[in-house]
C-alpha positions as CSV (number, residue, x, y, z in Angstrom):
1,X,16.0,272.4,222.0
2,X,13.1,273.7,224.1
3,X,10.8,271.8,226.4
4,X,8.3,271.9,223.5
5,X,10.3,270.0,221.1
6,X,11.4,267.5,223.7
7,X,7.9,266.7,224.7
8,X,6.0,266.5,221.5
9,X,6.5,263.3,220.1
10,X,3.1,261.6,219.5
11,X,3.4,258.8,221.8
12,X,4.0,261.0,224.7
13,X,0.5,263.2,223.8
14,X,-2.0,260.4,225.8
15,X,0.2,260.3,228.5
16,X,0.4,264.0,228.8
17,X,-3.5,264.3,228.6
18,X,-3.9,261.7,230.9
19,X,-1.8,262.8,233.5
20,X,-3.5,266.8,232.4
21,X,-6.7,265.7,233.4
22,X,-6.1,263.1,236.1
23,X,-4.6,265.9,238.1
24,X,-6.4,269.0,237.2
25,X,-9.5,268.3,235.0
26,X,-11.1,265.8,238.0
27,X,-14.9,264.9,238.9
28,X,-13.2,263.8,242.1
29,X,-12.0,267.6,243.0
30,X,-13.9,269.9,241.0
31,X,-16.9,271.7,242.1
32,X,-20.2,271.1,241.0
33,X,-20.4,273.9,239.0
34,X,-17.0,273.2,237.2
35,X,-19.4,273.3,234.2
36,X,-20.2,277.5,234.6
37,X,-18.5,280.2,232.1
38,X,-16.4,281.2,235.0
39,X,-14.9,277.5,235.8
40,X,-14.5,276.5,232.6
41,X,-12.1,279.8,231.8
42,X,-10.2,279.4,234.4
43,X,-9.5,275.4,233.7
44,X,-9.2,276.3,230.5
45,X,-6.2,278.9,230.9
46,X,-4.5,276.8,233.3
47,X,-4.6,273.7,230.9
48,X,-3.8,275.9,227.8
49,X,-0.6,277.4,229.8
50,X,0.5,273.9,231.0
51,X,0.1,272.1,228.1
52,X,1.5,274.9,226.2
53,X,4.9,274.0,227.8
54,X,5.5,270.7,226.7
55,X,3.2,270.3,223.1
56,X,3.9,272.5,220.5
57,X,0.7,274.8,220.5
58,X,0.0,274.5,216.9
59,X,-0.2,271.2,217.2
60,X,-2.3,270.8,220.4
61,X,-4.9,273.0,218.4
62,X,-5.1,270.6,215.8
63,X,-5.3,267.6,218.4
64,X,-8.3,269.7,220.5
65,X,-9.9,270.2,216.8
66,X,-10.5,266.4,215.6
67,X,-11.3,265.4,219.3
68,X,-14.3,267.8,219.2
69,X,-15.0,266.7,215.7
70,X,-15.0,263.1,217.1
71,X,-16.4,261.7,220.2
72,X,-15.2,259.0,219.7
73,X,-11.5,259.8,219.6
74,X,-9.2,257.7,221.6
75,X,-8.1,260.7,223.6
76,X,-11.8,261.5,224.5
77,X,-12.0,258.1,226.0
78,X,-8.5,258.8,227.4
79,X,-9.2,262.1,229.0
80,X,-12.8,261.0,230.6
81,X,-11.3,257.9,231.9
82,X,-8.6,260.3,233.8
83,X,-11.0,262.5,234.6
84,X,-14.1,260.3,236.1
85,X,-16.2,262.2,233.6
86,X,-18.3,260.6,231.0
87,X,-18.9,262.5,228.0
88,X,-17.8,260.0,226.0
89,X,-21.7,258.9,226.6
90,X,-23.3,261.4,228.5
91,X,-24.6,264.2,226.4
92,X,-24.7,267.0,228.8
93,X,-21.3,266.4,229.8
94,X,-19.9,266.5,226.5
95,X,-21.1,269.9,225.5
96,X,-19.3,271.2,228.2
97,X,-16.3,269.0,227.5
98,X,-16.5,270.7,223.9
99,X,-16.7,274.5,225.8
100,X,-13.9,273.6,227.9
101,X,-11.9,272.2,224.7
102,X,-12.8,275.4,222.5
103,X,-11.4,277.6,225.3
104,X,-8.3,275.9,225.8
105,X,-8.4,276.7,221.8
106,X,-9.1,280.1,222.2
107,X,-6.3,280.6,225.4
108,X,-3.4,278.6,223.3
109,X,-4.5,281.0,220.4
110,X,-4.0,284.1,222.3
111,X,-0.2,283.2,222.8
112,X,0.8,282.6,219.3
């Protein structure tokens, strides 16, 4: 059994979000300018290698898909509460939530 498979069970998916973006995804510790093409890829990576570690990838992609496809997803309110963001209401915040999202997409894609 890998870390993967030990880790993956859906009720351990908010918690691993939570704690994901309470520690690294944070209005309290990012710059400003967390928002820019640069920031966001290197948040990105680093959240698509950690997360990578303990969810089975192909299903993280599919989690990151319907929370773009819905604001309103329980996990969106999940991760802005842990993150002290709110693009759960503020527009401008969620298109660069969604960016963020499509890149840790496009940096779990790259390993598979």
């Amino acid at each position: 059994m890998n870390n993967n498979e030990c880790e993956s069970n859906d009720d351990a998916i908010p918690n691993i979000f939570y704690n994901e973006f309470t520690c690294q995804i944070n209005a309290d510790i990012l710059p400003s300018n967390w928002n820019s093409e640069c920031y966001l890829n290197t948040l990105a990576k680093g959240s698509a290698t950690r997360l990578s570690l303990v969810v089975e990838p192909t299903k993280l992609i599919e989690i990151f898909n319907e929370m773009i496809r819905d604001r309103e997803h329980y996990l969106n309110k999940l991760t802005s509460e842990a993150s002290n963001f709110e693009w759960v209401i503020e527009s401008e915040e969620w298109v660069a939530y969604v960016k963020l999202l499509n890149k840790i997409i496009k940096f779990i894609s790259i390993d598979l």
